[in-house]
C-alpha positions in Angstrom: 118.5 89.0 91.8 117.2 92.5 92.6 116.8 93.9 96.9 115.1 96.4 97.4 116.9 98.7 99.2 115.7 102.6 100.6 113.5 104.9 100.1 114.3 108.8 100.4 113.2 111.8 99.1 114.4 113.7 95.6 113.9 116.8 93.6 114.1 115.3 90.2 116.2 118.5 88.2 117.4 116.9 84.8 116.0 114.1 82.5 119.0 112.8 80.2 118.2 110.2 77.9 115.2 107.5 77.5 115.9 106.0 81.4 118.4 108.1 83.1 117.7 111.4 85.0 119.8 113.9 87.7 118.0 114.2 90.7 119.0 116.1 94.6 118.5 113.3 96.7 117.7 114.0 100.7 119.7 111.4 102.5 118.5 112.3 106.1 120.0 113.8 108.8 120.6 117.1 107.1 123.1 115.2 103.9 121.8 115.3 100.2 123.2 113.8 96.8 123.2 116.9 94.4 123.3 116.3 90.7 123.2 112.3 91.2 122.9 110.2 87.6 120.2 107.6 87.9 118.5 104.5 86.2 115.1 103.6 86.1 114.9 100.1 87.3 113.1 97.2 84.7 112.3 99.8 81.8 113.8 100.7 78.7 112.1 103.0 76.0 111.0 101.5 72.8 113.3 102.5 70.0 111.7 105.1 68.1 110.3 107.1 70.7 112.9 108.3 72.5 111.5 112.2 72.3 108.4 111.5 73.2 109.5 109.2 76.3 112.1 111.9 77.3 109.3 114.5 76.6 106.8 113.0 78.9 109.6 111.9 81.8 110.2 116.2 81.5 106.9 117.4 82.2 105.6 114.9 84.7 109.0 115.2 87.0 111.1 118.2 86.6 111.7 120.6 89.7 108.8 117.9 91.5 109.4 116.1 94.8 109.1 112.3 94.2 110.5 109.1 96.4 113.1 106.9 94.5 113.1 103.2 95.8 116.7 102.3 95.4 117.5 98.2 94.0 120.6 96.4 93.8 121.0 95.9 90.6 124.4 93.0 89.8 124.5 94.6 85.8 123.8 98.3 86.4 125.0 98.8 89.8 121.8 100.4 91.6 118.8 102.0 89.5 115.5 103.4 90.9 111.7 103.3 91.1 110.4 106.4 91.2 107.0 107.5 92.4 105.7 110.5 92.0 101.7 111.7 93.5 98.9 112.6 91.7 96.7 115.2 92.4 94.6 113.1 94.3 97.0 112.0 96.2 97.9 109.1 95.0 100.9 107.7 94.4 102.1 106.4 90.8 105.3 104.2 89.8 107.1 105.8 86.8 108.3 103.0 85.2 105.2 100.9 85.1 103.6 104.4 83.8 106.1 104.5 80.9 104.9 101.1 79.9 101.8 101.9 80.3 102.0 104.5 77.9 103.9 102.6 75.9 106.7 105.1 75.7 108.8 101.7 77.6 108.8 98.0 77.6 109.8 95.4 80.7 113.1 94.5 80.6 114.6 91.8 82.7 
């Protein structure tokens, strides 16, 4: 079963493959994570479009601020939600986006 865990602040700089990017993650107190691997949580891209998910991932998040929602994850370790603003404001969940672009389906 999946807990939710944290939520802190990242530069996303990387994307590597279909759900994994490298992002500088602010811990608090004055410590950061630089150059940290991460997994989007529940996703995976649809075979066959990996360049366009990995395209998409690149524009909407590279050198942007965004807040990654750590879960304990028992088969990958931890992955991440990540949620990044709109330019209203708003806040937007990655991974549901993905799917909703069907660049990635739900995986459980």
């Amino acid at each position: 079963m999946f807990t939710n865990l944290y939520h802190y602040r990242a530069a996303i700089t990387d994307i590597l493959d279909d759900n994994s990017c490298v992002a500088d993650i602010e811990l608090g107190f004055n410590i950061c994570l630089y150059s940290t691997v991460l997994q989007l949580n529940r996703v995976a891209v649809i075979k066959g479009k990996n360049n366009s998910a990995k395209s998409f991932l690149k524009k909407l998040l590279i050198h942007k601020t965004v807040t990654l929602e750590t879960i304990e994850n028992r088969k990958y370790g931890y992955t991440v939600e990540i949620w990044v603003g709109d330019n209203a404001g708003k806040r937007i969940n990655v991974n549901d986006l993905l799917v909703e672009k069907k660049l990635a389906k739900y995986i459980h």
